[in-house]
C-alpha positions as a Markdown table, in Angstrom:
| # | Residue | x | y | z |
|---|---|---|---|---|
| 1 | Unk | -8.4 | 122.2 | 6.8 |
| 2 | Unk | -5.0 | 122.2 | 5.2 |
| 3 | Unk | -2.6 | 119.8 | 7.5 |
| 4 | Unk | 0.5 | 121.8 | 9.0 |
| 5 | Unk | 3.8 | 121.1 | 7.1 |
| 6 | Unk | 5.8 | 122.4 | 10.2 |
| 7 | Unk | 4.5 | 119.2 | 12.1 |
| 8 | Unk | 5.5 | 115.6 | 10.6 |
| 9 | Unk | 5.3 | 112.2 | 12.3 |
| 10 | Unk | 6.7 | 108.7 | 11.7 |
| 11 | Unk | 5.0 | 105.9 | 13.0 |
| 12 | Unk | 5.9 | 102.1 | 12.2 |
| 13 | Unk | 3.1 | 100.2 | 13.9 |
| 14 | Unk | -0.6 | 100.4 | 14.7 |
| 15 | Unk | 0.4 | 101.4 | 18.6 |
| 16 | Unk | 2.6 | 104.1 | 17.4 |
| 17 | Unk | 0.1 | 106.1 | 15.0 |
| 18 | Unk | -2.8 | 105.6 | 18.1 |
| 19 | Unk | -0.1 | 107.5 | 20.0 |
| 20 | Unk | 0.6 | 110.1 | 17.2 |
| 21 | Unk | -3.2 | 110.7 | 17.4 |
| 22 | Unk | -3.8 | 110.6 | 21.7 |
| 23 | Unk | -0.6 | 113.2 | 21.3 |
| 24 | Unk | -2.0 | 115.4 | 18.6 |
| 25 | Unk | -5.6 | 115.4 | 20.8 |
| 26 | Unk | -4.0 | 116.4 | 24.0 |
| 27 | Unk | -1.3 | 119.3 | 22.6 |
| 28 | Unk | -4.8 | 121.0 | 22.0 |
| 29 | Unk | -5.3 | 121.7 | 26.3 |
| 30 | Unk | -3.2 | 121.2 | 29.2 |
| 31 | Unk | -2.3 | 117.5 | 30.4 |
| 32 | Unk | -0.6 | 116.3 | 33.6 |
| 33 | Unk | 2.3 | 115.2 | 33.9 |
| 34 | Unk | 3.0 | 111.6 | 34.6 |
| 35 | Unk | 2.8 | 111.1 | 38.4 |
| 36 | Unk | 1.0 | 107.8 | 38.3 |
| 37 | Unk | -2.3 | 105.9 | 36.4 |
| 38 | Unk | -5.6 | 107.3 | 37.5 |
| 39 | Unk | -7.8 | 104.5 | 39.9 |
| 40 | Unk | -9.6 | 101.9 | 37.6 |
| 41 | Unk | -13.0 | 101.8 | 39.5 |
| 42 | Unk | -15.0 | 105.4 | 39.1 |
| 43 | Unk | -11.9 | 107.5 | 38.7 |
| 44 | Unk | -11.0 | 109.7 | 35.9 |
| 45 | Unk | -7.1 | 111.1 | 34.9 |
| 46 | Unk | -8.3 | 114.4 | 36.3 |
| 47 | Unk | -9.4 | 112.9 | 39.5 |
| 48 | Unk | -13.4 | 113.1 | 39.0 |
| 49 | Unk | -15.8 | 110.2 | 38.9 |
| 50 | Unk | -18.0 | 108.9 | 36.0 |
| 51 | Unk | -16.9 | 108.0 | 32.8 |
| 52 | Unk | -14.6 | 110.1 | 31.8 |
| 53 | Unk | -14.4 | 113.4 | 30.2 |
| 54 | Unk | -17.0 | 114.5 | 27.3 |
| 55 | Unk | -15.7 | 114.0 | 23.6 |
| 56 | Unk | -14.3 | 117.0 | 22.0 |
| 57 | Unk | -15.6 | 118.3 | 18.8 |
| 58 | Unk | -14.5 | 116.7 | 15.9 |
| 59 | Unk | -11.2 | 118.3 | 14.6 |
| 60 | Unk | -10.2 | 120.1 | 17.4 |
| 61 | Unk | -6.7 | 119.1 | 17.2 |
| 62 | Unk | -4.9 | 121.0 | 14.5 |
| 63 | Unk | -3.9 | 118.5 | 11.5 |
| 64 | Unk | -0.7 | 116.8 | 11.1 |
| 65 | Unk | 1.2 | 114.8 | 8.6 |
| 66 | Unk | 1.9 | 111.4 | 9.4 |
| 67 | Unk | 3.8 | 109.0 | 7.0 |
| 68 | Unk | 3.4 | 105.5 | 8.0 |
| 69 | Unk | 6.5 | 103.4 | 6.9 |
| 70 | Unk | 4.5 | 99.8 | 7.2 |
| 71 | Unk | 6.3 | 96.7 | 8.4 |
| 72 | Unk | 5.9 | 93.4 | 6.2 |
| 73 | Unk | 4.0 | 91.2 | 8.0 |
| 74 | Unk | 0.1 | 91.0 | 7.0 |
| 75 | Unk | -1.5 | 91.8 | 10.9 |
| 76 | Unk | 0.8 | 94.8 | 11.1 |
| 77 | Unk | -0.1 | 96.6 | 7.5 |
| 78 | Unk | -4.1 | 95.7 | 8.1 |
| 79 | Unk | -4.0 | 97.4 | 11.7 |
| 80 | Unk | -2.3 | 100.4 | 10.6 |
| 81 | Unk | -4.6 | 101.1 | 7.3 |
| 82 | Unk | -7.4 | 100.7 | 10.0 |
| 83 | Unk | -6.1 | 103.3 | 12.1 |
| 84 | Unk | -5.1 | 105.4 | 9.4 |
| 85 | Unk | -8.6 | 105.4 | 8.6 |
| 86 | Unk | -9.4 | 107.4 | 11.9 |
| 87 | Unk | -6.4 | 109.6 | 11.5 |
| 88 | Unk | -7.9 | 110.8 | 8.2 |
| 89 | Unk | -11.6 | 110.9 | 10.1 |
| 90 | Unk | -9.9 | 113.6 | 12.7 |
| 91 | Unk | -8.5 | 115.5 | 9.3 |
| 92 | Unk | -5.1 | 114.2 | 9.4 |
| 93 | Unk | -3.1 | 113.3 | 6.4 |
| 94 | Unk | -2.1 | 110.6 | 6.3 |
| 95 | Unk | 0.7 | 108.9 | 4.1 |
| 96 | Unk | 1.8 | 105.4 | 3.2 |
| 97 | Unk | 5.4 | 105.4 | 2.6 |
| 98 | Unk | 7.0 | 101.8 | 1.6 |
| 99 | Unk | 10.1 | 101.5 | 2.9 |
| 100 | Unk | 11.1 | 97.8 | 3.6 |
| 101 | Unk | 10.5 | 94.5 | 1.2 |
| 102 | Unk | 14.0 | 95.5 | -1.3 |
| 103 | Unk | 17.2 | 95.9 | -1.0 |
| 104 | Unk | 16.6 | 99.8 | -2.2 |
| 105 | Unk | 13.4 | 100.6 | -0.7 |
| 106 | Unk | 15.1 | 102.5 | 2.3 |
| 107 | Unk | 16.8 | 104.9 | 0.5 |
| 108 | Unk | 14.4 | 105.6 | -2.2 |
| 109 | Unk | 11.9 | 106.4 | 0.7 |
| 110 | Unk | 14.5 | 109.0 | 2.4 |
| 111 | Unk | 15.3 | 110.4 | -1.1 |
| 112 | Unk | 11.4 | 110.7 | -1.2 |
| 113 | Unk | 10.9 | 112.0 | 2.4 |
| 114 | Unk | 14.1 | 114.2 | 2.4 |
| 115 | Unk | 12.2 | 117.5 | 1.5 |
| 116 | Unk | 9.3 | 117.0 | 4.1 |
| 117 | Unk | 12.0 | 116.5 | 6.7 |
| 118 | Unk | 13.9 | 118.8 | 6.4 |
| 119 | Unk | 11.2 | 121.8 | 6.2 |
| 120 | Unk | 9.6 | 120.0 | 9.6 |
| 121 | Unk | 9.6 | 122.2 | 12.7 |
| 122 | Unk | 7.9 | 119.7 | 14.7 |
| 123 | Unk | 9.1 | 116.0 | 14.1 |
| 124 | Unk | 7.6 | 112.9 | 16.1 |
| 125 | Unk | 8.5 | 109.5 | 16.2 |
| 126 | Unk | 7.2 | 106.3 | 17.8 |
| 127 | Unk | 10.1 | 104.0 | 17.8 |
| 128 | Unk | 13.4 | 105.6 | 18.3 |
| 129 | Unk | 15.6 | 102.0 | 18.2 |
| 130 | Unk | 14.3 | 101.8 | 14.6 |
| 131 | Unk | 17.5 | 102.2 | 12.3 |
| 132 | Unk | 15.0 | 104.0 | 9.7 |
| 133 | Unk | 14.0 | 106.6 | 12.2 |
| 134 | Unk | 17.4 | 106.8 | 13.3 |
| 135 | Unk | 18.1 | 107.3 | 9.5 |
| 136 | Unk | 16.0 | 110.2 | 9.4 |
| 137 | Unk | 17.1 | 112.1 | 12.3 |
| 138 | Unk | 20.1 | 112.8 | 10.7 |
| 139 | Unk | 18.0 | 115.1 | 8.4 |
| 140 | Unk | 16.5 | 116.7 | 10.7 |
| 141 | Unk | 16.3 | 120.6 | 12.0 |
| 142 | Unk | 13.4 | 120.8 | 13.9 |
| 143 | Unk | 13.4 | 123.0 | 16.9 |
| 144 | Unk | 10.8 | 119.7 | 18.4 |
| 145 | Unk | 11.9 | 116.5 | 18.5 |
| 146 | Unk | 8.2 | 114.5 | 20.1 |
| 147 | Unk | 8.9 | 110.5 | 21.0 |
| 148 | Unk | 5.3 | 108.6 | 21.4 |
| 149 | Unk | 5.0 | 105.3 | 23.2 |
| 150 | Unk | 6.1 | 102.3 | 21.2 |
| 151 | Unk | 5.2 | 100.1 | 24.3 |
| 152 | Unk | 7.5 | 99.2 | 27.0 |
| 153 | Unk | 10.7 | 100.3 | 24.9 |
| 154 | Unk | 9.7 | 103.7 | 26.1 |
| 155 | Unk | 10.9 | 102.4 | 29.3 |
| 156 | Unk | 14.5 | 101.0 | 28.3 |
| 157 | Unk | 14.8 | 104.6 | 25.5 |
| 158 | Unk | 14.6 | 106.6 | 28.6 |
| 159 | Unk | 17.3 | 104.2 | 31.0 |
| 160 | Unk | 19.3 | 104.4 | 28.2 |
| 161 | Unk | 19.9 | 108.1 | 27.5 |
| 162 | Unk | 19.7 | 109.3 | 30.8 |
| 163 | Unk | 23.3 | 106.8 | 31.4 |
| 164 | Unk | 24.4 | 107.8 | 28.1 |
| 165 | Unk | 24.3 | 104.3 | 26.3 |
| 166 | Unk | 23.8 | 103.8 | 22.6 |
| 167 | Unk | 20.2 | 102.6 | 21.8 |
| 168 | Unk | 19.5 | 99.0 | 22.0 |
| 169 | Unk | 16.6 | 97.1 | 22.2 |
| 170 | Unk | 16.1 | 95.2 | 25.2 |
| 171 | Unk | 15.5 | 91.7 | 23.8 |
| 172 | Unk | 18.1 | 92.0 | 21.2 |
| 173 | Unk | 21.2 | 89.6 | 21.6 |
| 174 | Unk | 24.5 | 90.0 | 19.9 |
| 175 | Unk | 24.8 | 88.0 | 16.8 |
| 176 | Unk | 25.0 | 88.0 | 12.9 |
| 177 | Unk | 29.1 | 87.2 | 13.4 |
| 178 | Unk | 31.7 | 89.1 | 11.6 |
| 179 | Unk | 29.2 | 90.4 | 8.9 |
| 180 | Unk | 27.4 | 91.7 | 12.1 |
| 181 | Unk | 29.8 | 93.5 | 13.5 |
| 182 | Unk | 31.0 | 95.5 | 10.4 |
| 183 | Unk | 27.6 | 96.5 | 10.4 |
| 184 | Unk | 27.6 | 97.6 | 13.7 |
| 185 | Unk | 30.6 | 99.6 | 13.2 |
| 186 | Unk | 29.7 | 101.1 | 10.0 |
| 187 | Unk | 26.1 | 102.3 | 11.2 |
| 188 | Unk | 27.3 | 103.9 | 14.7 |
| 189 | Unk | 27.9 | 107.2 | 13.3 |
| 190 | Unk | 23.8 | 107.3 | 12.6 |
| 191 | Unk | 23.4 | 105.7 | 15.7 |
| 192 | Unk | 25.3 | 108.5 | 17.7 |
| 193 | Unk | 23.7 | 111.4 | 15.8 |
| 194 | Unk | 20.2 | 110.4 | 16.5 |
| 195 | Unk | 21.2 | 109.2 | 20.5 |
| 196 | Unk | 22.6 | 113.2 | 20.3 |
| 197 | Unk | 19.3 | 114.2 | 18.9 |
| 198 | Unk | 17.3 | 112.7 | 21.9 |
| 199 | Unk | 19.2 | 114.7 | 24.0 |
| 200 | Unk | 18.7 | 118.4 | 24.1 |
| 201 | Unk | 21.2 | 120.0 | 26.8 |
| 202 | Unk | 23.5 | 122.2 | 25.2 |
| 203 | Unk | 21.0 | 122.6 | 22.1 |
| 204 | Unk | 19.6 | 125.9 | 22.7 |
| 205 | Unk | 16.5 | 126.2 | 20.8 |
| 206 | Unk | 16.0 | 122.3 | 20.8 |
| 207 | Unk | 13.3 | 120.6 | 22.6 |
| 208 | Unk | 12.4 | 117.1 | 23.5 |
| 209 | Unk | 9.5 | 116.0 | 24.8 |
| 210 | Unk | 8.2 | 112.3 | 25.5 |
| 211 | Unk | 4.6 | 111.5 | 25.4 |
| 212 | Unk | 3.9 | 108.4 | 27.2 |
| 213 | Unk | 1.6 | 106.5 | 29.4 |
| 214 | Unk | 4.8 | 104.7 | 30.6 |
| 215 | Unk | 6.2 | 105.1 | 34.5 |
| 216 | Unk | 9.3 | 107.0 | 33.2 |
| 217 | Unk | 11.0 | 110.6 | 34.4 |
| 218 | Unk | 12.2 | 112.8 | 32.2 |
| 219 | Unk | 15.8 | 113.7 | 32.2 |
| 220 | Unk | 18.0 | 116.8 | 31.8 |
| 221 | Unk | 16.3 | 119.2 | 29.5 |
| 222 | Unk | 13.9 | 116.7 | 28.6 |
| 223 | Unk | 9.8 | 117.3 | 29.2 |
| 224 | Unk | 7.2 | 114.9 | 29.8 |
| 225 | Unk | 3.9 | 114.7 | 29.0 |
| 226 | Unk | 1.1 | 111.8 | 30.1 |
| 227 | Unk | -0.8 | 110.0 | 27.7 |
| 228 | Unk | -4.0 | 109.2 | 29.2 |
| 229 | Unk | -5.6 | 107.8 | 26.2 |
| 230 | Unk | -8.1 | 110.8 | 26.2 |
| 231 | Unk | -8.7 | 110.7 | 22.7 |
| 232 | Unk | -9.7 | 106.8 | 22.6 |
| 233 | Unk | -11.9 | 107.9 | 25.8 |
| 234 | Unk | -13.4 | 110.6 | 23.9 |
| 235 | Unk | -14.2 | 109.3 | 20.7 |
| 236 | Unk | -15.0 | 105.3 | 22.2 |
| 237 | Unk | -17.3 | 103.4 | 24.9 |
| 238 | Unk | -17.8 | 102.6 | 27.7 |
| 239 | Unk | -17.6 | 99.4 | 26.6 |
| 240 | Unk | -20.4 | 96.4 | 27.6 |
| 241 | Unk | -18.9 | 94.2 | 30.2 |
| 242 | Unk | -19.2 | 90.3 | 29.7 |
| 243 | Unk | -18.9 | 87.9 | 32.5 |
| 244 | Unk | -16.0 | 86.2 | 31.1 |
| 245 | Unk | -12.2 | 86.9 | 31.3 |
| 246 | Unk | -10.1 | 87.7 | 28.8 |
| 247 | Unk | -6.3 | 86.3 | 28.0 |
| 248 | Unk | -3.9 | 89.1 | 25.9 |
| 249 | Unk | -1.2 | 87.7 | 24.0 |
| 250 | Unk | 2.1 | 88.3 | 23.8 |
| 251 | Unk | 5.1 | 88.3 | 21.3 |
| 252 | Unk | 8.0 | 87.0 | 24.0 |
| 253 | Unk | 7.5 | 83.6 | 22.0 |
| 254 | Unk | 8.2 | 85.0 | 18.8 |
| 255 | Unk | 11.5 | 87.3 | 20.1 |
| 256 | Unk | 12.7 | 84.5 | 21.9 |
| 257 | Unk | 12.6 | 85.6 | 25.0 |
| 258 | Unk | 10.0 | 82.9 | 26.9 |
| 259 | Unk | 10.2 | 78.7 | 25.8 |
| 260 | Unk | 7.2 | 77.8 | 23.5 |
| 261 | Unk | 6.3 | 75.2 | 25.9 |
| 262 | Unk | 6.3 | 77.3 | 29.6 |
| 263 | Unk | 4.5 | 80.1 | 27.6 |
| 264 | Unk | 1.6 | 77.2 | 26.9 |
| 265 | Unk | 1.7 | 76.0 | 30.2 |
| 266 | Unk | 1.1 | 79.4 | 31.2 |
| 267 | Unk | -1.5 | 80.4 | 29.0 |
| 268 | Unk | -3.5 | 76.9 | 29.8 |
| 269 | Unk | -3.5 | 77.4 | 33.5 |
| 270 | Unk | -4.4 | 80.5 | 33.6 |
| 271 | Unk | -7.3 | 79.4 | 31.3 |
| 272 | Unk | -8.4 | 76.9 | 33.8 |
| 273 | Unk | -7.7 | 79.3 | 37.3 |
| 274 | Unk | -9.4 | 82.3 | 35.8 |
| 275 | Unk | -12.4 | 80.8 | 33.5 |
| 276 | Unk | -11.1 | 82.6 | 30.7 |
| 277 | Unk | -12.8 | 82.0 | 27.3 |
| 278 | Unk | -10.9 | 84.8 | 24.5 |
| 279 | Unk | -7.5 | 85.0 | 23.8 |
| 280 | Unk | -6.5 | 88.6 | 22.3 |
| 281 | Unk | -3.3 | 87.6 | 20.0 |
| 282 | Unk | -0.6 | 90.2 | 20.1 |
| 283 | Unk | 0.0 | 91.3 | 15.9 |
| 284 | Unk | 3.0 | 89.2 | 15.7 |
| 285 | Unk | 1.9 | 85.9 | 17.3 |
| 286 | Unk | 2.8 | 83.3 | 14.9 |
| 287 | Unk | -0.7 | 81.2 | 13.5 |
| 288 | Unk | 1.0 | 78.0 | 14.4 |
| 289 | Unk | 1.9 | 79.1 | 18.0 |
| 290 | Unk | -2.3 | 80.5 | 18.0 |
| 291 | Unk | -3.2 | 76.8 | 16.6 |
| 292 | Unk | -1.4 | 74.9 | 19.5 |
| 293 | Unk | -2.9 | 77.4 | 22.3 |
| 294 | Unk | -6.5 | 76.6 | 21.0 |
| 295 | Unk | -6.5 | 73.2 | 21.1 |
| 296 | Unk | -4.7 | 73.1 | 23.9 |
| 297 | Unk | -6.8 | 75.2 | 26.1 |
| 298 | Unk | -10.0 | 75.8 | 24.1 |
| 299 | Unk | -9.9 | 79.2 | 23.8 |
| 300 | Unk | -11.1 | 81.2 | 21.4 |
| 301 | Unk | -8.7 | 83.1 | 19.8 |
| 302 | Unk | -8.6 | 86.9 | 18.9 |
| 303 | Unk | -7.2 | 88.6 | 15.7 |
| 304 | Unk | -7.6 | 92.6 | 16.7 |
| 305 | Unk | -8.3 | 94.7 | 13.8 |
| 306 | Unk | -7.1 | 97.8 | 16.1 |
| 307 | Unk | -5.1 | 98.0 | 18.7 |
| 308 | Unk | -6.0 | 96.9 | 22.0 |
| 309 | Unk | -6.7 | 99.7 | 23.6 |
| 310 | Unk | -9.4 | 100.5 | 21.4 |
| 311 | Unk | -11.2 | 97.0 | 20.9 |
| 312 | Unk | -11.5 | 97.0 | 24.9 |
| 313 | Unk | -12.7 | 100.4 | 24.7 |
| 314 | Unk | -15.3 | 99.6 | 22.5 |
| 315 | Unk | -16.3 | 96.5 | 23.7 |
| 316 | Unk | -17.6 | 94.1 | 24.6 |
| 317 | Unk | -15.0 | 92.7 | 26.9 |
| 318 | Unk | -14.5 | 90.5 | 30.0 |
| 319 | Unk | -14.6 | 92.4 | 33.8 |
| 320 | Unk | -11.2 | 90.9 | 33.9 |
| 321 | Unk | -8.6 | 91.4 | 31.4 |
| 322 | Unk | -5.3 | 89.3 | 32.3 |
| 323 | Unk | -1.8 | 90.0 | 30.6 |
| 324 | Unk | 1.7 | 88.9 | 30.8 |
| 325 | Unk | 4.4 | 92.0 | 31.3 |
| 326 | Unk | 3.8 | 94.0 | 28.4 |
| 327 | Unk | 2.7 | 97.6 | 27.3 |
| 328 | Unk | -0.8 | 96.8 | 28.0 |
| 329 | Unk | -0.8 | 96.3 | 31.8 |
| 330 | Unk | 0.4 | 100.3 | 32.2 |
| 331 | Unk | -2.1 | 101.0 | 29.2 |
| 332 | Unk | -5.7 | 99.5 | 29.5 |
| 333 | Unk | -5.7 | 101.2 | 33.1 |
| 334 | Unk | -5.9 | 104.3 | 31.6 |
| 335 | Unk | -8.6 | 103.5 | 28.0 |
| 336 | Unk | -10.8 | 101.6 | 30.7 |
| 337 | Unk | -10.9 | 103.7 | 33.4 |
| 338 | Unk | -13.8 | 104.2 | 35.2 |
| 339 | Unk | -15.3 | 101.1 | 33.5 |
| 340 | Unk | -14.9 | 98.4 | 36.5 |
| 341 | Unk | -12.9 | 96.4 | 34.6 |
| 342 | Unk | -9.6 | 94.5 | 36.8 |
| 343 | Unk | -6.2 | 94.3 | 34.7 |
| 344 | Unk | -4.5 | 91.9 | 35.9 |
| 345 | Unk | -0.9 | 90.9 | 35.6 |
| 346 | Unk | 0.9 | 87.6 | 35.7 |
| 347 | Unk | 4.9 | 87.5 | 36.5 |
| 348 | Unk | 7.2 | 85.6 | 33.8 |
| 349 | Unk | 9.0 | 83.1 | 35.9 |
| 350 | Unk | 12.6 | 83.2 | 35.2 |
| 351 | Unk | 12.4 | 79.3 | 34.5 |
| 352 | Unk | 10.5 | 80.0 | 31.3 |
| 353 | Unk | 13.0 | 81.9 | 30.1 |
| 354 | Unk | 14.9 | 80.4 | 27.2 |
| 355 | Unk | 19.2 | 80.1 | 26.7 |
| 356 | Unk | 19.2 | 82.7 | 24.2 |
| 357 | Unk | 17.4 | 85.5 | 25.9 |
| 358 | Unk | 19.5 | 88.8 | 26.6 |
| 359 | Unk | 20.8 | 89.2 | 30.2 |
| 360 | Unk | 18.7 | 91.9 | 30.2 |
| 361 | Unk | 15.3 | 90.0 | 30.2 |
| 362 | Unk | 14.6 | 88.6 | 33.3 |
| 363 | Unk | 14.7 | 92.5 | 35.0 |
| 364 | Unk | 13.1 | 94.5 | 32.0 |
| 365 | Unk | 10.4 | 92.1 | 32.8 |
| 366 | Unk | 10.0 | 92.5 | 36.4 |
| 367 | Unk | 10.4 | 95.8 | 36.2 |
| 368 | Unk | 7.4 | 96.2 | 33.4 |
| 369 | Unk | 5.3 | 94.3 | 36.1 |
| 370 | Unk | 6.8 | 96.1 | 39.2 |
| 371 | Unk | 5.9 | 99.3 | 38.5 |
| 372 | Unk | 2.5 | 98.8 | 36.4 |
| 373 | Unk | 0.1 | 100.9 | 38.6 |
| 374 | Unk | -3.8 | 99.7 | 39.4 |
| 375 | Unk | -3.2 | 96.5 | 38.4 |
| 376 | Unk | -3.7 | 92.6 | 40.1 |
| 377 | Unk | -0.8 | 90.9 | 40.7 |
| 378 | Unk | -1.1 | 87.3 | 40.3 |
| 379 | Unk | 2.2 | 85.3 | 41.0 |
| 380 | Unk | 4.1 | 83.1 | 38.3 |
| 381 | Unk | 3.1 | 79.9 | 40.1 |
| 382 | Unk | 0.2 | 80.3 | 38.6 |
| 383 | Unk | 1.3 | 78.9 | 35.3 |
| 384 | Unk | 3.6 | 76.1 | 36.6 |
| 385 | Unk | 7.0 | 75.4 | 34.5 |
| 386 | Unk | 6.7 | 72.4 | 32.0 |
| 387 | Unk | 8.0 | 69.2 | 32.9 |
């Protein structure tokens, strides 16, 4: 089957391309919208019991084109060719476009994508904070403009164009000086041309639709449309249940957010309080940072091939899967439904945070724990601060 040129996606991380395929699954039926995550224990999204609808034939969704424009960093390139690998297997195309690693690899990958864009009728994107995609948009004429889940920032993309802000990330700090600055200033233009994009009052003709498994609501002429992992359902598990619990990682370290030290302290007690013996590393978790946690705790420690969300699908994993606010406690609820397993969710005390996280921090947090459905709580004093 010939893919569609009318329908092109950009994706920038493993997450990102799963999304691009759970969205190309479920535009071939009717989904719900998002009104909450279905029960863990013996309840499917549609409300039945068992384990979950049966797998569609292969290559029922129609084809698309993706382009994957690959990060740097080793974990992140060796995910995505893996889940390219099952894009291809559902009769996708997929294409590896290079557009970091040189001073001129951006624009000679928009000179080379320019074409493609522009014919596009359909256009999806995981991450719309990345300048690159940003970049892009100012090509496009779709009459569709799809966002997929690129974790939690769903969240903050949707806060921030229902009040009319420019696009920021939430962990980002201001910085970089004068040199900054001028930057800034001299890349608003693309900025506000693809925040207008998002945005399709007044745009007859012009769609937007978000496809997310986050608690969001869509805005003005905006349309929303669950991601209930159906496709990972479909094509993986049940997984086999261990005994054990299971520790996921998470990148706050690395952005700055949480002190190196609290997030240890953390990590180790809830080693000790939960009996858990694997740690699942989030892609960007530094190997030093993963060194320390081992011998500190004895765990062993995790390098996913795939994203989460599939390895827990396939198994085998622990009947309790514990996480620190992140995109997996709204997530794993819905990959592992019906499965018995528990997610559970541990609070960032605002002690661990460190001086140079944004102001925003300390609620985006809360907020990804407040409103995670069908999930433990388990209160911050369970990792007690350092010192």
């Amino acid at each position: 089957m010939t893919p569609s040129a009318s329908t092109l996606a950009f994706v920038e991380s493993p997450v990102q391309l799963l999304n691009v395929l759970e969205w190309a699954y479920a535009r071939t039926g009717e989904q719900p919208q998002l009104d909450g995550v279905p029960r863990q224990r013996g309840r499917r999204a549609d409300g039945g019991t068992g384990p979950g609808p049966a797998a569609r034939p292969a290559g029922a969704a129609s084809p698309l084109r993706i382009v994957v424009l690959p990060p740097t960093d080793p974990m992140s390139r060796g995910q995505l060719r893996r889940v390219a690998a099952l894009a291809r297997d559902e009769g996708h195309e997929v294409r590896w476009q290079e557009a970091r690693g040189s001073r001129f690899a951006p624009l000679k990958a928009l000179a080379a994508l320019a074409r493609d864009v522009r014919a596009a009728r359909t256009v999806v994107v995981g991450d719309p904070f990345s300048r690159y995609v940003q970049l892009l948009l100012t090509l496009v004429r779709a009459e569709e403009l799809v966002v997929v889940d690129d974790g939690t920032a769903t969240m903050e993309f949707m806060a921030q164009t229902a009040r009319g802000e420019r696009l920021v990330r939430w962990h980002r700090v201001g910085g970089g000086g004068l040199p900054g600055r001028i930057r800034e200033l001299a890349y608003a233009p693309v900025s506000a041309t693809a925040r207008r994009r998002f945005i399709p009052a007044g745009r007859p003709g012009h769609r937007v639709e978000v496809f997310s498994s986050m608690p969001v609501t869509a805005h003005g002429a905006m349309t929303l449309r669950i991601n209930d992992f159906a496709w990972t359902r479909a094509r993986f598990g049940p997984p086999r249940l261990t005994k054990g619990t299971d520790l996921v990682g998470t990148s706050l370290v690395e952005t700055g957010v949480v002190d190196p030290d609290r997030y240890l302290d953390a990590v180790r007690a809830l080693t000790l309080e939960h009996g858990a013996t694997r740690y699942f590393a989030h892609r960007r978790e530094s190997p030093e940072k993963l060194r320390a946690l081992s011998r500190a705790t004895g765990l062993e420690i995790v390098r996913p091939d795939l994203p989460l969300e599939l390895i827990a699908r396939r198994g085998p994993v622990g009947r309790t899967i514990v996480s620190f606010p992140s995109t997996v406690v709204h997530t794993l609820p819905y990959a592992l439904t019906g499965t018995g397993v528990t997610v559970a969710v541990c609070d960032v005390d605002p002690a661990w945070l460190t001086g140079s996280a944004s102001p925003r921090a300390r609620s985006f947090l809360a907020g990804v724990t407040d409103t995670a459905r069908d999930v433990r709580r388990l209160p911050a004093q369970a990792a007690p601060t350092a010192g």
